[in-house]
C-alpha positions as CSV (number, residue, x, y, z in Angstrom):
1,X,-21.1,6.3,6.0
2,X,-20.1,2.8,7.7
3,X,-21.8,1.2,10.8
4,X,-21.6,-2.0,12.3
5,X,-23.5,-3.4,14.5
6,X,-23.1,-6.9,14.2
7,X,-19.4,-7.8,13.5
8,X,-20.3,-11.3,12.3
9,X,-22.9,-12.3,9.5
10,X,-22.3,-15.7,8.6
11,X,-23.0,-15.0,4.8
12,X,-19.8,-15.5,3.9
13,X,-19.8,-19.4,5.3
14,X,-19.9,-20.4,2.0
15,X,-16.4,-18.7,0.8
16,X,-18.3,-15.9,-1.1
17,X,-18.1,-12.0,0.0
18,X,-20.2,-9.3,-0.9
19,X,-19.2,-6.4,-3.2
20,X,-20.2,-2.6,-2.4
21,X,-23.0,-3.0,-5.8
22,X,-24.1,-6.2,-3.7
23,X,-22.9,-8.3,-6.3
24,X,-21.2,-11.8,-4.5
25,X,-17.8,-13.2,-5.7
26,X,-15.7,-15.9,-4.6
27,X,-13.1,-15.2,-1.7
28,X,-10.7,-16.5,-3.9
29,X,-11.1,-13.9,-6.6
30,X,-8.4,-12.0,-8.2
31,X,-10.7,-9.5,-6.9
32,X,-11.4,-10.4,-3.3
33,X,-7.4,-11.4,-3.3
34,X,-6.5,-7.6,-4.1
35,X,-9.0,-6.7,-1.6
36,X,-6.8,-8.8,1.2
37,X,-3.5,-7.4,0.1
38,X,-4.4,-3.7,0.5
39,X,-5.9,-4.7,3.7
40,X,-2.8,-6.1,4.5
41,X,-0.5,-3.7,3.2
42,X,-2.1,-1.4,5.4
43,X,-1.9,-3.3,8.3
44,X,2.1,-3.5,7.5
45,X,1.9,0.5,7.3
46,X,0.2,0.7,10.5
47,X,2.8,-1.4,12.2
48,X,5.5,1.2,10.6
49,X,3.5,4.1,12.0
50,X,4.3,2.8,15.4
51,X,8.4,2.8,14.3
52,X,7.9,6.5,13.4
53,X,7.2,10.4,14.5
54,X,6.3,13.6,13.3
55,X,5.8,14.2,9.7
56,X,6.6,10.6,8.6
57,X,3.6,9.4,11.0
58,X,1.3,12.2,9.7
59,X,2.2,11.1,5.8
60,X,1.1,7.7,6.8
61,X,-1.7,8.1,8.4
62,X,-3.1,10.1,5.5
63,X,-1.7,7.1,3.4
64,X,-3.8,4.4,5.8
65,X,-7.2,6.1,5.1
66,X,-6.5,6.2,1.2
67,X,-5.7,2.7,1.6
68,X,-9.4,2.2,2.6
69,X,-10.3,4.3,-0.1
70,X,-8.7,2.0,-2.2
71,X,-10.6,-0.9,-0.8
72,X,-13.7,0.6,-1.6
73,X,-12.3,1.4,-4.8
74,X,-11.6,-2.2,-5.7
75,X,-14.4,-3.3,-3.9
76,X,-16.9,-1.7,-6.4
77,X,-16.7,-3.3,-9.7
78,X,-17.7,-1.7,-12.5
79,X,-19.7,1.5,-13.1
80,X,-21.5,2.8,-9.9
81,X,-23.3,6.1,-8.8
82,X,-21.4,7.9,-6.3
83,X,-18.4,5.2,-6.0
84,X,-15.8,5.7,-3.6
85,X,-12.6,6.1,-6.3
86,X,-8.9,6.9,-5.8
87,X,-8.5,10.4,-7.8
88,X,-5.6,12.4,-9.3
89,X,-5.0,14.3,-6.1
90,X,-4.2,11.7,-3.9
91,X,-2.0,10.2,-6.3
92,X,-0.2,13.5,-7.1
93,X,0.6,14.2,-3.2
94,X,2.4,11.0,-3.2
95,X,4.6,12.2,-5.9
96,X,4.8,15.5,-4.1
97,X,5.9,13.7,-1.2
98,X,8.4,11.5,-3.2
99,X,10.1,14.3,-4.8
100,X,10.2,16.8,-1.0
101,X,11.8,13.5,0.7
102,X,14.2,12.7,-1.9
103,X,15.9,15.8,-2.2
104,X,17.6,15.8,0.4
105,X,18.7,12.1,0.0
106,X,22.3,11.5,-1.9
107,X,21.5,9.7,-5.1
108,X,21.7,5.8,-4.6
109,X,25.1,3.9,-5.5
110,X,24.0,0.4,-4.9
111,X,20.6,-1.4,-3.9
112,X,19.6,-0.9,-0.5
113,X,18.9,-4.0,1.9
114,X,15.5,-3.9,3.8
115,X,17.6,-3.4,6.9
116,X,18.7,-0.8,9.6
117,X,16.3,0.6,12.2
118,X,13.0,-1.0,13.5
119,X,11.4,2.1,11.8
120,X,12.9,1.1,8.4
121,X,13.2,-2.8,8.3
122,X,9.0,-1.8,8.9
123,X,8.5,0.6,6.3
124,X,10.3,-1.9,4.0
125,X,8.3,-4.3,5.1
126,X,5.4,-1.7,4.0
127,X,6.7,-1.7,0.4
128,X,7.2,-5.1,0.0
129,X,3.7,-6.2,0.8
130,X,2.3,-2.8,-1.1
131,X,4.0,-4.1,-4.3
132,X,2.2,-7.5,-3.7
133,X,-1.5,-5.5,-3.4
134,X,-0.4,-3.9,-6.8
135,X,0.6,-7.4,-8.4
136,X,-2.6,-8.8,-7.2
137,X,-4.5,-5.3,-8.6
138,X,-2.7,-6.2,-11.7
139,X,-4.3,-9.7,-11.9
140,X,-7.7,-8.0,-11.5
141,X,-7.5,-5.9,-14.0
142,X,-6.5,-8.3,-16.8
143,X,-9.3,-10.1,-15.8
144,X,-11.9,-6.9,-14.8
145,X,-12.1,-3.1,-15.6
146,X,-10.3,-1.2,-12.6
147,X,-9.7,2.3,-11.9
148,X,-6.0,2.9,-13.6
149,X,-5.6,5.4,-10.8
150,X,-5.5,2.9,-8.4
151,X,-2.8,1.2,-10.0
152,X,-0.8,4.7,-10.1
153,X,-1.9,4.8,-6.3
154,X,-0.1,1.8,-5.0
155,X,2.7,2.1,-7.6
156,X,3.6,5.6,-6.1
157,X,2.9,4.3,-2.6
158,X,5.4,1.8,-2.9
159,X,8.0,4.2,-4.2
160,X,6.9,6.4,-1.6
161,X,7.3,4.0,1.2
162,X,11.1,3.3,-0.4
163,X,11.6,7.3,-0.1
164,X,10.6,7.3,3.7
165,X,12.6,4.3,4.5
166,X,15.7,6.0,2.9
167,X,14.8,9.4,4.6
168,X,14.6,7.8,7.6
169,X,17.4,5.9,7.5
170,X,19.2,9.1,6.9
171,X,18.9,9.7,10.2
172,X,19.5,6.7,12.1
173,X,22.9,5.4,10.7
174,X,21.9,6.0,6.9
175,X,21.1,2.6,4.3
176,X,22.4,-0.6,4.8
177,X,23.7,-1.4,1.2
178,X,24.1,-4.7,-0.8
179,X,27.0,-5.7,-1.2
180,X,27.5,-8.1,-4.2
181,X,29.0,-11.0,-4.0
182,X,30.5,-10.2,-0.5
183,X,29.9,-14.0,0.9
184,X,31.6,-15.7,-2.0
185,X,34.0,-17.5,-1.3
């Protein structure tokens, strides 16, 4: 499906990129900017996958390749032939995943701080900058027609992300919770 030969192409010297229908837009799109933040929310998941082991790392790697999915998804505007589009499924396993992990949590009593073990002070981290592709996805599609599954996709990828940091945390030394007003003086 992909190759690349050449790594560089100089066509985007002028700041403009090219779009899977060959369409060129601006790097500073809404578009091109939710491009960047998937690419970079999977980047964030791939530095978690190095925190983590067995199923956690499995359930993320599945999660990285979606996230190129995604890309593709976002990257193609419009209607197109054949397009590369996050479906139903994948956002249903998330949920499926969600629901296995957090029954076996205790419900929450306070918010949780993106704290504890390397493992989830990065899947945190994860979240965070998922929620930031979805804003940016957000901005796209007031402006553009996107695939309302990919919205549901990174929406139940961030919650899903919170899940595994809590189920993680479970067992190293459980959540670090906020404490309200605790440095008030």
């Amino acid at each position: 499906m992909v190759k690349l030969n050449k790594i560089y192409t100089r066509t985007g010297d002028a700041g403009q990129s090219g779009l899977v229908d060959g369409s060129r837009v601006s790097k500073a799109s809404a578009r091109m900017h939710a491009i960047g933040e998937v690419d970079e929310a999977n980047s964030a998941i791939g530095l978690a996958v190095a925190e983590v082991e067995g199923d956690a790392k499995a359930a993320l790697g599945r999660i990285q390749n979606e996230l190129f999915d995604l890309g593709a998804d976002i990257a193609t505007p419009g209607e197109m032939e054949g397009a590369l589009r996050i479906v139903a499924p994948q956002v249903e396993r998330l949920e499926t995943e969600i629901d296995l992990m957090n029954e076996a949590l205790s419900p929450l009593t306070s918010f949780i701080l993106p704290a504890g073990s390397r493992a989830v002070s990065a899947l945190h981290l994860a979240r965070a900058t998922a929620r930031r592709a979805e804003r940016w996805i957000v901005a796209l599609a007031e402006e553009e027609q996107v695939n309302p599954l990919a919205l549901a996709y990174l929406n139940r990828l961030s919650d899903h992300l919170f899940v595994l940091a809590r189920h993680v945390a479970a067992s190293s030394g459980g959540d670090v919770l906020w404490q309200p007003g605790a440095t008030r003086t």
